[in-house]
PyMOL commands that place a pseudoatom at each C-alpha (Angstrom):
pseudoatom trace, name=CA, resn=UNK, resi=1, chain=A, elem=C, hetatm=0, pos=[97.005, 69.153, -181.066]
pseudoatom trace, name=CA, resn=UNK, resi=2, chain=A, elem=C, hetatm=0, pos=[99.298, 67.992, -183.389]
pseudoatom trace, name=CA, resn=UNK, resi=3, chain=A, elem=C, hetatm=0, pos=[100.787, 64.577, -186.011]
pseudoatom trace, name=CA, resn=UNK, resi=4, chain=A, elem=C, hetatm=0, pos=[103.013, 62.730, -184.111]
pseudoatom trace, name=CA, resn=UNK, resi=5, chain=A, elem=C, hetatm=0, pos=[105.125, 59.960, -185.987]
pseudoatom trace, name=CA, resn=UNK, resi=6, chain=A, elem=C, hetatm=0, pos=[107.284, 57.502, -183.705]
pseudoatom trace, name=CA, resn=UNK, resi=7, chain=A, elem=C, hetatm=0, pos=[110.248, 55.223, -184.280]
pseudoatom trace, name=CA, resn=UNK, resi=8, chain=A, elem=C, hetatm=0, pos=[109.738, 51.827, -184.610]
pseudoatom trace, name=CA, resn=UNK, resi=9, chain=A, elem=C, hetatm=0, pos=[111.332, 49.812, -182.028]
pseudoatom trace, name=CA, resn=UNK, resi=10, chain=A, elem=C, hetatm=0, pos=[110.960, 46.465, -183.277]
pseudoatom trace, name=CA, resn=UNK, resi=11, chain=A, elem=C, hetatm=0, pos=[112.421, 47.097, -186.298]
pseudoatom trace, name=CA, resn=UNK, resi=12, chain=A, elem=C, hetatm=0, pos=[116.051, 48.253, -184.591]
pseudoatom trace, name=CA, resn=UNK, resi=13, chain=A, elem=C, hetatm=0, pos=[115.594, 44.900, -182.074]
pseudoatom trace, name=CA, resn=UNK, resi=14, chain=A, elem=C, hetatm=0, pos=[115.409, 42.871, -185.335]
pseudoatom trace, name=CA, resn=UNK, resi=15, chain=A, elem=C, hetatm=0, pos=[118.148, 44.947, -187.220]
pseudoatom trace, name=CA, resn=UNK, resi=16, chain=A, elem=C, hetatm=0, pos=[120.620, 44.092, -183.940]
pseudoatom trace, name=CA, resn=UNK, resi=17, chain=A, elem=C, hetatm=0, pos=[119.912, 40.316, -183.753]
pseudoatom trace, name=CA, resn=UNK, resi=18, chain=A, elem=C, hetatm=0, pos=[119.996, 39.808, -186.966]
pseudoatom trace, name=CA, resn=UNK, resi=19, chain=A, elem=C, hetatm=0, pos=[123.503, 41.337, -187.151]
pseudoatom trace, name=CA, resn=UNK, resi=20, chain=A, elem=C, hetatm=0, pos=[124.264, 39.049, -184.056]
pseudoatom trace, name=CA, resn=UNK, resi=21, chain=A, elem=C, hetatm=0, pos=[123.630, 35.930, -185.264]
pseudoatom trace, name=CA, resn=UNK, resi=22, chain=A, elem=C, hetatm=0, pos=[125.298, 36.716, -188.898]
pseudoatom trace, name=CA, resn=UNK, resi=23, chain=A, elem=C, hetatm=0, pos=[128.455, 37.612, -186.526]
pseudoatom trace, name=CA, resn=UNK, resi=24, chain=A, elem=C, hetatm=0, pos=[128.042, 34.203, -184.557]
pseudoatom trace, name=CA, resn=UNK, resi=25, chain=A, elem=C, hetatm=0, pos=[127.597, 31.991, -188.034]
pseudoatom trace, name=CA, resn=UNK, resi=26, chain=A, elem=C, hetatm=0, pos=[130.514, 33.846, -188.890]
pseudoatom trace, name=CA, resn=UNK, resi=27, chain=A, elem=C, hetatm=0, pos=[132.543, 33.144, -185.688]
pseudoatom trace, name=CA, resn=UNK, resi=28, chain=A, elem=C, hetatm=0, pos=[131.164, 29.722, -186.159]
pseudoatom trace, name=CA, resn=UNK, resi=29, chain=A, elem=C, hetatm=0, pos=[132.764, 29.243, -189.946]
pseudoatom trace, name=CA, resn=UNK, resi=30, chain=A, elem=C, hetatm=0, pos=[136.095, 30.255, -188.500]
pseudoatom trace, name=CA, resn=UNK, resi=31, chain=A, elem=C, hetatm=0, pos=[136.109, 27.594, -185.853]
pseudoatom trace, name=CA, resn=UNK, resi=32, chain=A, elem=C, hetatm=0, pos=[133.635, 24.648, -185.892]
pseudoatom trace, name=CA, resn=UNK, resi=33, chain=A, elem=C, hetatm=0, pos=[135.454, 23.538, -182.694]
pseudoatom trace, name=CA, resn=UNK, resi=34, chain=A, elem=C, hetatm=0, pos=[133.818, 25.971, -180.070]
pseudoatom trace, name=CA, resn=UNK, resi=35, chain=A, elem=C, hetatm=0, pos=[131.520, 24.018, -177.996]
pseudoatom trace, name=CA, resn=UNK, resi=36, chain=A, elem=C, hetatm=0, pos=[127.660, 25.705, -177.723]
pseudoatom trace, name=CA, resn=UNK, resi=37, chain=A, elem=C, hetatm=0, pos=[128.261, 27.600, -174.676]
pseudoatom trace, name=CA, resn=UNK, resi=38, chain=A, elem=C, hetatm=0, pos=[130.917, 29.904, -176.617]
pseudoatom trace, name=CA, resn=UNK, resi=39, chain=A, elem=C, hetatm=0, pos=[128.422, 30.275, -179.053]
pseudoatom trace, name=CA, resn=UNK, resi=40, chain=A, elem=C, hetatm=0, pos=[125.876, 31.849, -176.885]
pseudoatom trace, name=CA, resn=UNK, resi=41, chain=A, elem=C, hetatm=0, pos=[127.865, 33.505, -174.668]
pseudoatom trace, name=CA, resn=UNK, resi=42, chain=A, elem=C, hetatm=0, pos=[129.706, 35.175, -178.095]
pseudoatom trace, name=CA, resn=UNK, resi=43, chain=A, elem=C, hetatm=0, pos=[125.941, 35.867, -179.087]
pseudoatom trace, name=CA, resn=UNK, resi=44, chain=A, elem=C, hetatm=0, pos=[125.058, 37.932, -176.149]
pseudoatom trace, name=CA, resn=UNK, resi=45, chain=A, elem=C, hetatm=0, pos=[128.176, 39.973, -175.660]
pseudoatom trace, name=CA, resn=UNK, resi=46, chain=A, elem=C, hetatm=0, pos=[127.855, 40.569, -179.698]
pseudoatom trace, name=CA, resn=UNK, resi=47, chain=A, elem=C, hetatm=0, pos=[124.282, 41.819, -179.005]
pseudoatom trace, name=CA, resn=UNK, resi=48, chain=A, elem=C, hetatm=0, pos=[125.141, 44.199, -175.994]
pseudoatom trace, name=CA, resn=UNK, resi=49, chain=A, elem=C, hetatm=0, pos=[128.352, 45.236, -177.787]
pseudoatom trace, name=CA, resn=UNK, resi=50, chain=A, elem=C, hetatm=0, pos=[125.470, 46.190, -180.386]
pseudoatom trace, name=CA, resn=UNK, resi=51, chain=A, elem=C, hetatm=0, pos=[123.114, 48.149, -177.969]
pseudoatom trace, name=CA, resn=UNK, resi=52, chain=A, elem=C, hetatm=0, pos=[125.107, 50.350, -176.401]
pseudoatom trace, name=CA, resn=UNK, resi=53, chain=A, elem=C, hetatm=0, pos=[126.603, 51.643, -179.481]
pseudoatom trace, name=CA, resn=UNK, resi=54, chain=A, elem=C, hetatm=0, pos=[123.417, 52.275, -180.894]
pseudoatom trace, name=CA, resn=UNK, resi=55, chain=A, elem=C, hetatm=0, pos=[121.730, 53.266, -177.894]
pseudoatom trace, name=CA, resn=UNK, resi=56, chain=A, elem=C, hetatm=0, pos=[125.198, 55.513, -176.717]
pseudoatom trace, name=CA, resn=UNK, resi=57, chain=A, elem=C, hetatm=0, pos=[124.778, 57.859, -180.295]
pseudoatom trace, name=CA, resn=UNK, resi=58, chain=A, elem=C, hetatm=0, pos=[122.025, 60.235, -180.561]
pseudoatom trace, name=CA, resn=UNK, resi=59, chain=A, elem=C, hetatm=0, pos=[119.254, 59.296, -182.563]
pseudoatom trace, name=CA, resn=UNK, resi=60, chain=A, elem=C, hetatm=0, pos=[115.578, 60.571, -183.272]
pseudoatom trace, name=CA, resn=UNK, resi=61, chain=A, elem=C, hetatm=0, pos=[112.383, 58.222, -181.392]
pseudoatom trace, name=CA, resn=UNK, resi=62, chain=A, elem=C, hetatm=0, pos=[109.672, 60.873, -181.541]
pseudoatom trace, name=CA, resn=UNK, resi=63, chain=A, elem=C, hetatm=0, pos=[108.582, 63.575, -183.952]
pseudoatom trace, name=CA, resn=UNK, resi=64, chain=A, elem=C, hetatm=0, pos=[105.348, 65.793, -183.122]
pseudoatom trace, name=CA, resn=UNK, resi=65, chain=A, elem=C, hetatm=0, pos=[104.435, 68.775, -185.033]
pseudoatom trace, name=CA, resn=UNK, resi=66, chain=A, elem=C, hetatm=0, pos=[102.193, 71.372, -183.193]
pseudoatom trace, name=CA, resn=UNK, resi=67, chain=A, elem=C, hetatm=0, pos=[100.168, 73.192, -185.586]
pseudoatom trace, name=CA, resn=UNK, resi=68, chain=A, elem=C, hetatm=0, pos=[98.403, 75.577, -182.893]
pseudoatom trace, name=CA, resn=UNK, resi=69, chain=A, elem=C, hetatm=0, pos=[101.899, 77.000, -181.866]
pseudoatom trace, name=CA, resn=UNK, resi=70, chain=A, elem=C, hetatm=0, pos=[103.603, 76.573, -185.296]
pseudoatom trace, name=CA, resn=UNK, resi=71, chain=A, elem=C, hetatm=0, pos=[106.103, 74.651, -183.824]
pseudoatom trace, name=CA, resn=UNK, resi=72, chain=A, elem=C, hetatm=0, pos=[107.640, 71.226, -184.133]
pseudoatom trace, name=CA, resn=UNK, resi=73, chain=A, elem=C, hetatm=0, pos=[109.133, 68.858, -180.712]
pseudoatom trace, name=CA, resn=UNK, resi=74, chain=A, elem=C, hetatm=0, pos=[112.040, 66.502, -181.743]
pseudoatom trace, name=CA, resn=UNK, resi=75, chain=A, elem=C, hetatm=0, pos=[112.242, 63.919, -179.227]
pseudoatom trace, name=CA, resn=UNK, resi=76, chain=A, elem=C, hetatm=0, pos=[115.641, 62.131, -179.038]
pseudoatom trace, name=CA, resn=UNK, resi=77, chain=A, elem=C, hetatm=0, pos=[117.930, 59.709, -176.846]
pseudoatom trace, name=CA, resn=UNK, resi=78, chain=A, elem=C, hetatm=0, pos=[121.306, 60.311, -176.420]
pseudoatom trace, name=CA, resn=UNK, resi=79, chain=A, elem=C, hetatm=0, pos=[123.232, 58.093, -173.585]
pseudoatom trace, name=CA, resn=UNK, resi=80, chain=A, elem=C, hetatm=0, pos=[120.048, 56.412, -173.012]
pseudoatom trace, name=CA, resn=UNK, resi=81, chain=A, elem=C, hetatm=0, pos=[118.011, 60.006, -171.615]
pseudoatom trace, name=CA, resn=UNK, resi=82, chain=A, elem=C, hetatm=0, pos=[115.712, 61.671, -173.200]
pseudoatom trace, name=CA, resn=UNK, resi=83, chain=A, elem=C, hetatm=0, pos=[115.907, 64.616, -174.516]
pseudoatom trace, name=CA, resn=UNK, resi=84, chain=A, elem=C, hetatm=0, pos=[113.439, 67.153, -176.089]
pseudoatom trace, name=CA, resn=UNK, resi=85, chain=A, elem=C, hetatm=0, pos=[114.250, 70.142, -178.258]
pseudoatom trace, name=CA, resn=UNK, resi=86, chain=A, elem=C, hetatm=0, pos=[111.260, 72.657, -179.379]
pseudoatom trace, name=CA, resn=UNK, resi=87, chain=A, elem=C, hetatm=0, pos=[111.429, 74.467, -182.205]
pseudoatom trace, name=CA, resn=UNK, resi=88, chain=A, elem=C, hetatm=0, pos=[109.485, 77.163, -184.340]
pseudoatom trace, name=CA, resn=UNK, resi=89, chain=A, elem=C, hetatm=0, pos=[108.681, 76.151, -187.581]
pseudoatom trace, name=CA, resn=UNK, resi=90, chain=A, elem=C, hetatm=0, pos=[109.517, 79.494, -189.623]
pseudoatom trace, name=CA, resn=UNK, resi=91, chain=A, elem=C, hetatm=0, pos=[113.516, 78.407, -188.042]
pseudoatom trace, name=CA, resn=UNK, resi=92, chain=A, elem=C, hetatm=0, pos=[114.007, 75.232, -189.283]
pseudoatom trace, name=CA, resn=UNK, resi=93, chain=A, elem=C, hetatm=0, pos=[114.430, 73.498, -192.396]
pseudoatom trace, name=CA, resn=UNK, resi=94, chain=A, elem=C, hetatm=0, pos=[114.842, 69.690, -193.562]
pseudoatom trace, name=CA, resn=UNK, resi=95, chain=A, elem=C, hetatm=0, pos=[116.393, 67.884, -196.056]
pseudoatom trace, name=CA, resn=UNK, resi=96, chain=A, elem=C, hetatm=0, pos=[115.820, 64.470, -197.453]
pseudoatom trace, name=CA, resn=UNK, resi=97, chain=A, elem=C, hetatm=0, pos=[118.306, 63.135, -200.400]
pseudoatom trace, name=CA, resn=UNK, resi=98, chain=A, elem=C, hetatm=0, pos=[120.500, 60.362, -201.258]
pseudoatom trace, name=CA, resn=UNK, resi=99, chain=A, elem=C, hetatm=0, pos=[124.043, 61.162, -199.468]
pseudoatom trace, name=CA, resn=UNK, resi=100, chain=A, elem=C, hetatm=0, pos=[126.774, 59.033, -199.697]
pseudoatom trace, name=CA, resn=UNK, resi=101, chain=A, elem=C, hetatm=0, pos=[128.253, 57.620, -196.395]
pseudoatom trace, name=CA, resn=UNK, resi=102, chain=A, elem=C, hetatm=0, pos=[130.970, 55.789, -194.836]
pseudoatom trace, name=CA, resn=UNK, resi=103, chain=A, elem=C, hetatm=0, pos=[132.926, 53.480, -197.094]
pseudoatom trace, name=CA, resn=UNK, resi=104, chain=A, elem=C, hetatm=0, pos=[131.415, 54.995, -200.501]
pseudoatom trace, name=CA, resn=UNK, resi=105, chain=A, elem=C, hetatm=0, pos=[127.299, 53.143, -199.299]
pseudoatom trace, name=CA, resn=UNK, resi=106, chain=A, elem=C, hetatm=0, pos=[124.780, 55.576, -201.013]
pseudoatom trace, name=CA, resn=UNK, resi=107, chain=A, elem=C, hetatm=0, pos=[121.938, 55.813, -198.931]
pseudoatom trace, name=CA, resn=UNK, resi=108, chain=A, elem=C, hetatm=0, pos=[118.949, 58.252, -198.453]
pseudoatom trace, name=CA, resn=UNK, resi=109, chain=A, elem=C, hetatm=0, pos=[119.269, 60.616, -195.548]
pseudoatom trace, name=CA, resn=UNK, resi=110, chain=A, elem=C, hetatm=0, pos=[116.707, 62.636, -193.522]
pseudoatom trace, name=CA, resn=UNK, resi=111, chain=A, elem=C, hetatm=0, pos=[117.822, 65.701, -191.844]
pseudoatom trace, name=CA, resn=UNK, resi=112, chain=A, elem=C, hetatm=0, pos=[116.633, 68.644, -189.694]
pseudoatom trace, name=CA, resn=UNK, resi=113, chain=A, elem=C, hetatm=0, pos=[118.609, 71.888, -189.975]
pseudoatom trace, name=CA, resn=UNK, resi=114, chain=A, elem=C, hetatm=0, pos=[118.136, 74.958, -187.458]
pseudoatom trace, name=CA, resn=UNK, resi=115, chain=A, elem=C, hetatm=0, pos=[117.982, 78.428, -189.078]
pseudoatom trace, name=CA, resn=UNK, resi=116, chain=A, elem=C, hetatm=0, pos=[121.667, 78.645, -189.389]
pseudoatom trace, name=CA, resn=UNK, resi=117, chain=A, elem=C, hetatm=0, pos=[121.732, 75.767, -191.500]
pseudoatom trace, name=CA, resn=UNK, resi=118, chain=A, elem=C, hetatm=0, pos=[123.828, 73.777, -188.738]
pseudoatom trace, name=CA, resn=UNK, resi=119, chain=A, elem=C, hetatm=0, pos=[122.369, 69.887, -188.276]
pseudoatom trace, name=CA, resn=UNK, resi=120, chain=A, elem=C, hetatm=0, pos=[119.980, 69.599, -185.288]
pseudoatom trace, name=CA, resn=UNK, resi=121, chain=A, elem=C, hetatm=0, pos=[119.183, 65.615, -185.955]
pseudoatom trace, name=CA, resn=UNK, resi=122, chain=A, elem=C, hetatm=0, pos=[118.572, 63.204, -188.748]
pseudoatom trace, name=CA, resn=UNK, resi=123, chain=A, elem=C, hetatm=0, pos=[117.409, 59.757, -189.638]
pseudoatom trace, name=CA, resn=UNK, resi=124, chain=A, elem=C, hetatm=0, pos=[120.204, 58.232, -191.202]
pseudoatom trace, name=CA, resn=UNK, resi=125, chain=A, elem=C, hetatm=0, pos=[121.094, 54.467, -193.008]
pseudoatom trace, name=CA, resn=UNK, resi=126, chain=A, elem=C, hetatm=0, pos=[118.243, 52.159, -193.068]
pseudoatom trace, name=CA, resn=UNK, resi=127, chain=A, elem=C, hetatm=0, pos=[116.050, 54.786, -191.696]
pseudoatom trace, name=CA, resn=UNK, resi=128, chain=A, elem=C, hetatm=0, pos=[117.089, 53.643, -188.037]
pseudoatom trace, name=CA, resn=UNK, resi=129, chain=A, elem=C, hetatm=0, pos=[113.761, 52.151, -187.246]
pseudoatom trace, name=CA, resn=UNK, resi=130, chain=A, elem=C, hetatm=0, pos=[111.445, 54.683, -189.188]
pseudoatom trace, name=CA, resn=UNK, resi=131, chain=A, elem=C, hetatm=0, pos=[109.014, 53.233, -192.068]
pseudoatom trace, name=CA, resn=UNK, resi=132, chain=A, elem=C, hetatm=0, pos=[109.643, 55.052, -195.314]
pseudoatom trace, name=CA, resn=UNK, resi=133, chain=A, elem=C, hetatm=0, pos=[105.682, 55.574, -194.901]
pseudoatom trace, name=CA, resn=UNK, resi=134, chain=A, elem=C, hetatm=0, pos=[105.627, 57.627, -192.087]
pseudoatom trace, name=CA, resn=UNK, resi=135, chain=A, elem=C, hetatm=0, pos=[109.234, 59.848, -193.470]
pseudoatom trace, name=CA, resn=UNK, resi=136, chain=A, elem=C, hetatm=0, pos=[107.111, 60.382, -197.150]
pseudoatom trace, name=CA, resn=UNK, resi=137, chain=A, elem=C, hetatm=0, pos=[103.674, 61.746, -194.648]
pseudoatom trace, name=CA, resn=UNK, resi=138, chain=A, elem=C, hetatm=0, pos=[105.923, 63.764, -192.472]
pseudoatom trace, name=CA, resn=UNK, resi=139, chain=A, elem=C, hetatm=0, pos=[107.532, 65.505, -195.395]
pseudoatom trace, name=CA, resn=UNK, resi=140, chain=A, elem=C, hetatm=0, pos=[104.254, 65.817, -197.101]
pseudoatom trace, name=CA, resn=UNK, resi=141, chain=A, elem=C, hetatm=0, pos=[103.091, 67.323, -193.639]
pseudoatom trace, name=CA, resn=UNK, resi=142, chain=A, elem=C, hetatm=0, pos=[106.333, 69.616, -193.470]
pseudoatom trace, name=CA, resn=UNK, resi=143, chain=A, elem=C, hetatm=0, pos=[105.773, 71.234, -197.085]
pseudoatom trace, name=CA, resn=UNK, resi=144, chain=A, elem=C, hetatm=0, pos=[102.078, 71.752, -196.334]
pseudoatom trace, name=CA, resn=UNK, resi=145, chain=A, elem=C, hetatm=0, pos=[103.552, 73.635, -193.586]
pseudoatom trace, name=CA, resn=UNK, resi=146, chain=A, elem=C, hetatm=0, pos=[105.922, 75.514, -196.017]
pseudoatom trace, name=CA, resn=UNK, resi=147, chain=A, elem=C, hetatm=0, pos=[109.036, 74.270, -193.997]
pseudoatom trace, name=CA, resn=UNK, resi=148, chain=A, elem=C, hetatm=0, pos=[112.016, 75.271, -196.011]
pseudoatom trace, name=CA, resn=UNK, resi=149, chain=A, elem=C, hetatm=0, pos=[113.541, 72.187, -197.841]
pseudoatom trace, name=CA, resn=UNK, resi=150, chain=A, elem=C, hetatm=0, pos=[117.263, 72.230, -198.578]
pseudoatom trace, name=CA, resn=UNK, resi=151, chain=A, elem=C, hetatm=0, pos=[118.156, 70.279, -201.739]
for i in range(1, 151): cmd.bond("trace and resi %d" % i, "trace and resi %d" % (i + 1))
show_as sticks, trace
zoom trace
């Protein structure tokens, strides 16, 4: 048996209203004339405008590392299916730095690498629902391991 650390759904579900209703107190600035039903129907198509291009990218919900077969399982979505990719621990590597992103935002970045040194996933900006709690344990876990970390 292995550690398994898991994405935090809550936290995204938060992350996307909140951007929602800044958008619709934004829309609502522009024109204080819209009656309440523009409002929410604005809201909602905001919100599912939202989902499905967070849910359409790829993006990390499960990690579990198998120390009996020396092996780690990256569990990911990607079009909304699920997706599992297994991989020996002496092939991969990880980094975890401050990277800078779109429009010059400087934000820490978590990354698996496969032996060629070619991305294989990553928690990006905001940590996409991880806690910072469970990325510091799994990289404490990972150099315990002596998984190679790229600086």
């Amino acid at each position: 048996m292995g550690t398994i650390y898991k994405l935090n759904i809550i936290s995204i579900v938060t992350k996307l209203v909140s951007v929602s209703i800044i958008l619709i107190f934004l829309i609502y600035f522009i024109d204080e004339n819209m009656n309440f039903e523009v409002y929410v129907f604005s809201f909602f198509i905001i919100l599912i405008v939202e989902v499905f291009v967070f849910f359409f990218g790829k993006f990390l919900i499960k990690i579990e590392i198998k120390k009996d077969t020396h092996s780690i399982c990256l569990y990911f979505k990607k079009y909304f299916v699920n997706h599992l990719k297994m991989i020996p621990l002496n092939e991969l590597s990880f980094s975890f730095k401050r990277e800078t992103g779109a429009r010059g935002v400087q934000s820490n970045e978590f990354r698996f690498y496969d032996s060629k040194g070619g991305k294989i996933i990553g928690i990006g900006r905001g940590f996409d629902g991880w806690e910072k709690k469970n990325i510091d344990k799994l990289i404490e876990e990972l150099k315990e391991l002596k998984v190679k970390e790229l600086l």
